[in-house]
N, C-alpha and C positions, 0 to 999 in steps of 0.2 A: 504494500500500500504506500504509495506516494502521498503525503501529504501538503497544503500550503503552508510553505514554511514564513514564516514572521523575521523581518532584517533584526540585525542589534542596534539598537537607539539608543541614547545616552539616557541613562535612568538620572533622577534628582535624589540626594539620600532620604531616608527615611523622614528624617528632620527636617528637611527643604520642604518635602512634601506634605508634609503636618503644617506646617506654617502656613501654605499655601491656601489650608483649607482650614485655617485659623482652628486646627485640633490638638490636645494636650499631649506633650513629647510624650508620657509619661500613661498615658491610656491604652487599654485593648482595644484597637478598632478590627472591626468585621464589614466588609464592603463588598458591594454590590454595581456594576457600573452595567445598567441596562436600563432599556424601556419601559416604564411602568407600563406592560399590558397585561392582559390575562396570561399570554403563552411565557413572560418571565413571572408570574405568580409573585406579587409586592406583597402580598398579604399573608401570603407563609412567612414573607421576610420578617412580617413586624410581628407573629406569632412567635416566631423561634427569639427574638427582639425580647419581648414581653417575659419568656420563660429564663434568659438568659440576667435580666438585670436583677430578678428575682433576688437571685444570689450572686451575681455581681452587679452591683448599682453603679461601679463607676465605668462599665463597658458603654462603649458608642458603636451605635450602627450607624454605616454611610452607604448613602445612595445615590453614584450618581447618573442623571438621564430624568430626560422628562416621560409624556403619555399622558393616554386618555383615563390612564387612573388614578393618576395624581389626586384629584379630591378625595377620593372613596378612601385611597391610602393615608394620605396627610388625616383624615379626620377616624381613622381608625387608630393612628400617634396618637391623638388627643383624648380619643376614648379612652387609652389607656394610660393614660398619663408620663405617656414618653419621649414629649418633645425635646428634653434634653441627653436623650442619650441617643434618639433615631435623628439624625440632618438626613437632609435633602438637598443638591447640589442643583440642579437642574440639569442639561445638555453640556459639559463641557470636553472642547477639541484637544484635550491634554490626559482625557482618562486614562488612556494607555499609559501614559505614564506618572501617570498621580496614583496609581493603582500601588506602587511602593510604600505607600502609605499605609496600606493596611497590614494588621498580622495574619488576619484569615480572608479569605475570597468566598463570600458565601451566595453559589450561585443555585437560584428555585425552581429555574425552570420545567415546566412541565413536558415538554418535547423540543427538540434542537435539531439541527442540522451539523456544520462541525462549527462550532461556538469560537468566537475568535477572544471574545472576553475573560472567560478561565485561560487561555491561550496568553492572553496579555499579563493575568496574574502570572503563571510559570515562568513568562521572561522574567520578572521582577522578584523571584524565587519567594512566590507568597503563595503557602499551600492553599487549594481550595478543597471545599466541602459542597460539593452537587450530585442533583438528581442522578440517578442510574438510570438516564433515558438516553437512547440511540444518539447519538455525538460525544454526550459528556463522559460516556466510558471509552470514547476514543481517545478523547484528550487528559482524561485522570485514572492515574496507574493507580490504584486501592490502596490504601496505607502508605504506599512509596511519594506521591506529590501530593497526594490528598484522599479524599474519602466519598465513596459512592453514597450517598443514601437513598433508599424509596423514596416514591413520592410524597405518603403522606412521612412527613420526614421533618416533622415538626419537634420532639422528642430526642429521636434521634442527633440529629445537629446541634441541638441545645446541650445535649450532653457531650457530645465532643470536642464544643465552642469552650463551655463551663472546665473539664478536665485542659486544655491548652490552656487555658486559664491559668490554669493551677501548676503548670509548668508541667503536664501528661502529654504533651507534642513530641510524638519519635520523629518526626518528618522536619528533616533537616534543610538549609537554602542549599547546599552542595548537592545533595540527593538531586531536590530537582532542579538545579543548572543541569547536571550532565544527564540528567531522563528528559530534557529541554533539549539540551544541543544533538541528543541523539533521536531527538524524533520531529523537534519542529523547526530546527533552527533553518533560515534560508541555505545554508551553506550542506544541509543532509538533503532537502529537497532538488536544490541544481546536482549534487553527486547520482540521487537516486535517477535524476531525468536521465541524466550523462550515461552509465550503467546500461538503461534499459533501453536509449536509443543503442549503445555501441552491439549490444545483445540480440540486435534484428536485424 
């Protein structure tokens, strides 16, 4: 399988990229950089959100990307009185690489294609946790860059979010740079083209 592979782009550190989005050096963030629609499920986000501050009140969820559920979402924060640990970012051209910023990539969707998002978390060696649907288990080795979940996967996520918390993250950023360079990086996509023309 040939994959699109993704160039290397100058990441901003951790801290540059906190700054940027005026978030606390010193916080757990878990993010999200999609479309609020139904097929990225924003409302398991603020579920898994809701079960996680529980027992850590000083974690932040981010999200960024707009959509047509932006209200439904934003007032389901409110319901739960989470406006200070769930932001919302809107649309911006820099996710790919503000994605540095987070320590977990927590992606809901309910079906994919191949997701260029988790994709942008692994360059930036930030493990994700997403659905087990057709794309996302192409792009996340289980345990090695990150963690498959079901869909209803509410539970689930919150308890894996809560133990990394606690410092229970076996999944290391060297793990996945080289599970990165050897399956999406641009430079394994031009060798495998190279290969399979010289082969015909």
């Amino acid at each position: 399988v040939i994959y699109n592979g993704l160039p290397t782009v100058k990441l901003p550190t951790k801290e540059e990229a906190r700054r940027i989005l005026s978030l606390p050096e010193d916080a757990f963030i878990i993010g999200n950089n999609a479309r609020l629609t139904t097929q990225k499920n924003p409302l398991a986000f603020v579920e898994v959100a809701k079960q996680v501050v529980l027992e850590k009140p000083s974690s932040i969820f981010v999200w960024i990307g707009d959509g047509p559920l932006e209200y439904s979402v934003k007032a389901k924060v409110k319901e739960y009185n989470l406006e200070k640990n769930v932001r919302f970012y809107g649309f911006r051209k820099d996710s790919d690489i503000i994605v540095v910023a987070y320590d977990l990539f927590l992606f809901t969707s309910l079906y994919e294609g191949l997701p260029y998002a988790p994709l942008e978390a692994l360059r930036a060696k930030v493990p994700v946790i997403a659905t087990n649907v057709t794309g996302n288990c192409e792009v996340i080795d289980n345990k090695v860059t990150g963690h498959l979940v079901s869909n209803d996967m509410v539970n689930e996520a919150a308890k894996i979010i809560i133990d990394a918390i606690n410092g229970e993250n076996s999944i290391t950023p060297e793990t996945i740079e080289k599970n990165f360079e050897k399956k999406f990086s641009i430079n394994t996509m031009i060798k495998k083209i190279e290969k399979n023309y010289c082969e015909e």
